[in-house]
C-alpha positions as CSV (number, residue, x, y, z in Angstrom):
1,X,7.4,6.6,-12.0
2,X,3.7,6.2,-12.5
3,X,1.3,8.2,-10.1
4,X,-1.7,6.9,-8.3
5,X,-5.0,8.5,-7.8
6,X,-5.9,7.0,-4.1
7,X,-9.8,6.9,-3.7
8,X,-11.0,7.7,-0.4
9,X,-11.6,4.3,0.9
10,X,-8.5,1.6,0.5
11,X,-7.4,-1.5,2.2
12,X,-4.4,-1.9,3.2
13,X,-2.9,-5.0,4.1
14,X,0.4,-7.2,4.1
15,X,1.8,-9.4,1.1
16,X,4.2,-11.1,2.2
17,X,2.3,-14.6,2.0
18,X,1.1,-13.6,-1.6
19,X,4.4,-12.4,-3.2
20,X,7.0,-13.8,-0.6
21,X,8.9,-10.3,-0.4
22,X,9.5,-8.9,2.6
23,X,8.3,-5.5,3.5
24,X,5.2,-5.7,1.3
25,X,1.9,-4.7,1.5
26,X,-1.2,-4.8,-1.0
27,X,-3.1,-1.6,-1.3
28,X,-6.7,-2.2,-2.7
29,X,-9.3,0.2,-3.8
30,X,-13.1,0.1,-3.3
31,X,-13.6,-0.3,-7.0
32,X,-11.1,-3.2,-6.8
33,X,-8.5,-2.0,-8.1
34,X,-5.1,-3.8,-6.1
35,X,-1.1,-2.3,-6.4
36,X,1.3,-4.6,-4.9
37,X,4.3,-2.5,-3.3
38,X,7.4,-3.6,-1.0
39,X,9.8,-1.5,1.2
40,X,13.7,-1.7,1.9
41,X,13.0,-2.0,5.4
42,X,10.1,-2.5,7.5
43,X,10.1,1.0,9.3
44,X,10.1,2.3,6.1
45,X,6.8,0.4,5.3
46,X,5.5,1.8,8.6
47,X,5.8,5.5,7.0
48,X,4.4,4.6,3.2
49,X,1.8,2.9,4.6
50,X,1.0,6.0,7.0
51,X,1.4,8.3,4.3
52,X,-0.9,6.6,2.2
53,X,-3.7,5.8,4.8
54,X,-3.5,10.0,5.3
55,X,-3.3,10.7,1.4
56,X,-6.2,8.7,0.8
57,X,-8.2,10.9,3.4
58,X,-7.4,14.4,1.9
Protein backbone atom coordinates (compact mmCIF):
# COMPACT_ATOMS: atom_id res chain seq x y z
CA UNK A 1 0.00 0.00 0.00
CA UNK A 2 1.36 3.32 -0.94
CA UNK A 3 0.78 6.32 1.49
CA UNK A 4 -0.39 9.83 0.64
CA UNK A 5 0.80 13.02 1.88
CA UNK A 6 -2.69 15.14 1.83
CA UNK A 7 -1.88 18.93 1.48
CA UNK A 8 -4.05 21.10 3.33
CA UNK A 9 -6.34 22.20 0.64
CA UNK A 10 -8.01 19.13 -1.68
CA UNK A 11 -11.12 18.67 -3.72
CA UNK A 12 -13.03 16.14 -3.31
CA UNK A 13 -15.43 15.08 -5.63
CA UNK A 14 -17.39 12.01 -7.24
CA UNK A 15 -16.10 9.73 -10.27
CA UNK A 16 -18.45 7.84 -11.07
CA UNK A 17 -19.08 9.60 -14.64
CA UNK A 18 -15.19 9.55 -15.27
CA UNK A 19 -14.33 5.87 -14.34
CA UNK A 20 -17.98 4.31 -14.30
CA UNK A 21 -17.31 2.52 -10.87
CA UNK A 22 -19.52 2.88 -8.27
CA UNK A 23 -18.53 4.28 -5.03
CA UNK A 24 -15.78 6.50 -6.40
CA UNK A 25 -14.55 9.64 -5.82
CA UNK A 26 -11.50 11.80 -7.18
CA UNK A 27 -9.40 13.50 -4.60
CA UNK A 28 -7.30 16.40 -6.13
CA UNK A 29 -4.66 18.48 -4.65
CA UNK A 30 -3.94 22.22 -5.04
CA UNK A 31 -0.76 21.54 -6.85
CA UNK A 32 -2.92 19.26 -9.17
CA UNK A 33 -2.03 16.35 -8.27
CA UNK A 34 -5.49 13.84 -8.71
CA UNK A 35 -5.92 9.92 -7.02
CA UNK A 36 -8.81 8.19 -8.24
CA UNK A 37 -10.22 5.84 -5.34
CA UNK A 38 -13.64 3.71 -5.09
CA UNK A 39 -15.39 2.05 -2.08
CA UNK A 40 -17.31 -1.34 -1.49
CA UNK A 41 -20.19 0.43 -0.55
CA UNK A 42 -21.38 3.85 -0.55
CA UNK A 43 -21.46 4.41 3.38
CA UNK A 44 -18.19 3.34 3.34
CA UNK A 45 -17.30 6.19 0.88
CA UNK A 46 -19.22 8.47 3.29
CA UNK A 47 -16.42 7.65 6.07
CA UNK A 48 -13.05 7.75 3.64
CA UNK A 49 -14.13 10.67 2.32
CA UNK A 50 -14.77 12.23 6.00
CA UNK A 51 -11.65 10.88 7.08
CA UNK A 52 -9.80 12.45 4.53
CA UNK A 53 -11.52 15.96 4.39
CA UNK A 54 -10.33 15.81 8.44
CA UNK A 55 -6.71 14.36 7.68
CA UNK A 56 -6.14 16.97 5.25
CA UNK A 57 -6.90 19.69 8.00
CA UNK A 58 -4.44 18.36 10.76
Amino acid sequence: MTSITLPPNIDITDAYEEIQVLHSFRVESADGKTFLFYCDSEADKEVVVEALKVASKA
